[in-house]
Structure formats: C-alpha cells, structure tokens
N, C-alpha and C positions, 0 to 999 in steps of 0.2 A: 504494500500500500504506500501508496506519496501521500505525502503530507508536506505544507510548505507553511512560510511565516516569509513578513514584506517587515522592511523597514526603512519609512519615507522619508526624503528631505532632510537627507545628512549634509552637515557643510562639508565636505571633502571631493573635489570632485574625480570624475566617472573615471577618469585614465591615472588615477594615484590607485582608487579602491579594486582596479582591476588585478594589480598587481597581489595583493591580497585575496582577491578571489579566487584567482587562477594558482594559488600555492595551493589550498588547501582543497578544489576540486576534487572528488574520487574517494577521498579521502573518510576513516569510520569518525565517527562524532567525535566520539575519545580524544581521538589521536588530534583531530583537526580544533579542538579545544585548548590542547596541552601546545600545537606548535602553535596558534593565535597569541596565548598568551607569552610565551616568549620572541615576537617577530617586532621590530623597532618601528615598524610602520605606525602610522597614524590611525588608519583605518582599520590594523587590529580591533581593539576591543568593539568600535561596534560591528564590525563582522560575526564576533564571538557572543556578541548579546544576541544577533539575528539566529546563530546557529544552538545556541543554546534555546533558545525560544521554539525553532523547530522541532526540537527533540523531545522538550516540553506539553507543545503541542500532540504529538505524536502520542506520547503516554498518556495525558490525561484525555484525549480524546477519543484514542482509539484502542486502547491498553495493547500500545506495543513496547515493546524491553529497548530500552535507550543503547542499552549496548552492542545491541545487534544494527542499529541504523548505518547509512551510509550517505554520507552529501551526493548526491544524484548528481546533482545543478545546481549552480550557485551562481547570480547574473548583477552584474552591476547598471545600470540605467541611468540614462542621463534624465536629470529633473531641472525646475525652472533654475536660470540665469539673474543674479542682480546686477544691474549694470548701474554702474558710477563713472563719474569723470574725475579724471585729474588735473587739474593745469600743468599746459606743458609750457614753453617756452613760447616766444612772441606773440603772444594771446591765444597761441594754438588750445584745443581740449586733448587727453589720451582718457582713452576707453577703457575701465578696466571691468571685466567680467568674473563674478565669481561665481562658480559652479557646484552645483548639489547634486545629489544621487539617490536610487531607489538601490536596494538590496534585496534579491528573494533570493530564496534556499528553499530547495524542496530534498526532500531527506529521504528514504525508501529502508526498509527491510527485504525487499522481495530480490535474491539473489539473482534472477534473472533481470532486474531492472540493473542491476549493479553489475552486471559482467563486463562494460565498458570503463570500467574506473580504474583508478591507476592502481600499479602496485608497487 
C-alpha cells in the first residue's frame, strides 16, 4: 500500500531541496531518517519531518509496521516566487527572486512496489 504526506511552502528553494531528495530516494525509513539527520544540508530536517510524517501516516492509518516501509518517491516542486527589488547602480532596479517548494513522499510496504529502489 502507498501512503504519502505533502509539505507546502518551504522557504528553500526546488534545486537546493532536490539535492536532498535525490540522497535519500529508495531508501527504508530507518535508514533515510538516520542519514537526514546527519546530512549538512539545509533542507535536511524538513525532508525528515515530511518522511517521518509518512511513516506516521502509514501506521496510524492503515496499521502498517514503520519498519518494513520504503521511500517509493520522494519529489521536490517548485511553489510560489517572492519577488523584491534591489537598487542597483545608476537608478537601475535588480530583481531578486526567492523560491519555495512543495515536498511529497509517498512510502510503500509492498515489495513489488519497491523493487526499483536503490541498494
């Protein structure tokens, strides 16, 4: 069974937190818990709050064993943009953009859903 958990409108944007998604893809809960929280990235901990939450979900919802889970998918998405100006030089304006993101995790028990994951 999949089960997933979203988590919206992170300030960090979509091509820092991919770098962290793309670690820990494939990967059993456990394990992808224990390397979040030692990984220097920024995006760590709320990765680990998302995948933690899935797992979460997963037990009380549907009384499946946390241990057996496996990160399916794990997808970073780009969210809205705040856009500000700076003053540049000669009354020019520069644009600066800052970027948010969406985070889903969908988790599986089902060994056939899981036979693509790393090892």
């Amino acid at each position: 069974m999949q089960v997933r958990a979203i988590a919206k409108d992170i300030g960090i944007p979509p091509r820092k937190m991919r770098l962290v998604t793309n670690a820990v893809k494939g990967l059993r809960v456990n394990e992808a818990l224990a390397y979040l929280q030692f990984m220097p990235n920024a995006g760590a901990k709320p990765v680990s709050t998302v995948v933690a939450s899935a797992a979460a979900n997963a037990e009380n919802n549907y009384n499946l064993d946390p241990d057996e889970l496996y990160i399916l998918n794990i997808v970073a998405d780009d969210s809205f943009r705040v856009k500000r100006i700076k003053a540049r030089p000669h009354g020019r304006a520069g644009r600066i953009l800052r970027r948010f993101c969406h985070v889903t995790v969908i988790v599986s028990n089902d060994p056939a859903d899981a036979g693509n994951r790393r090892r």
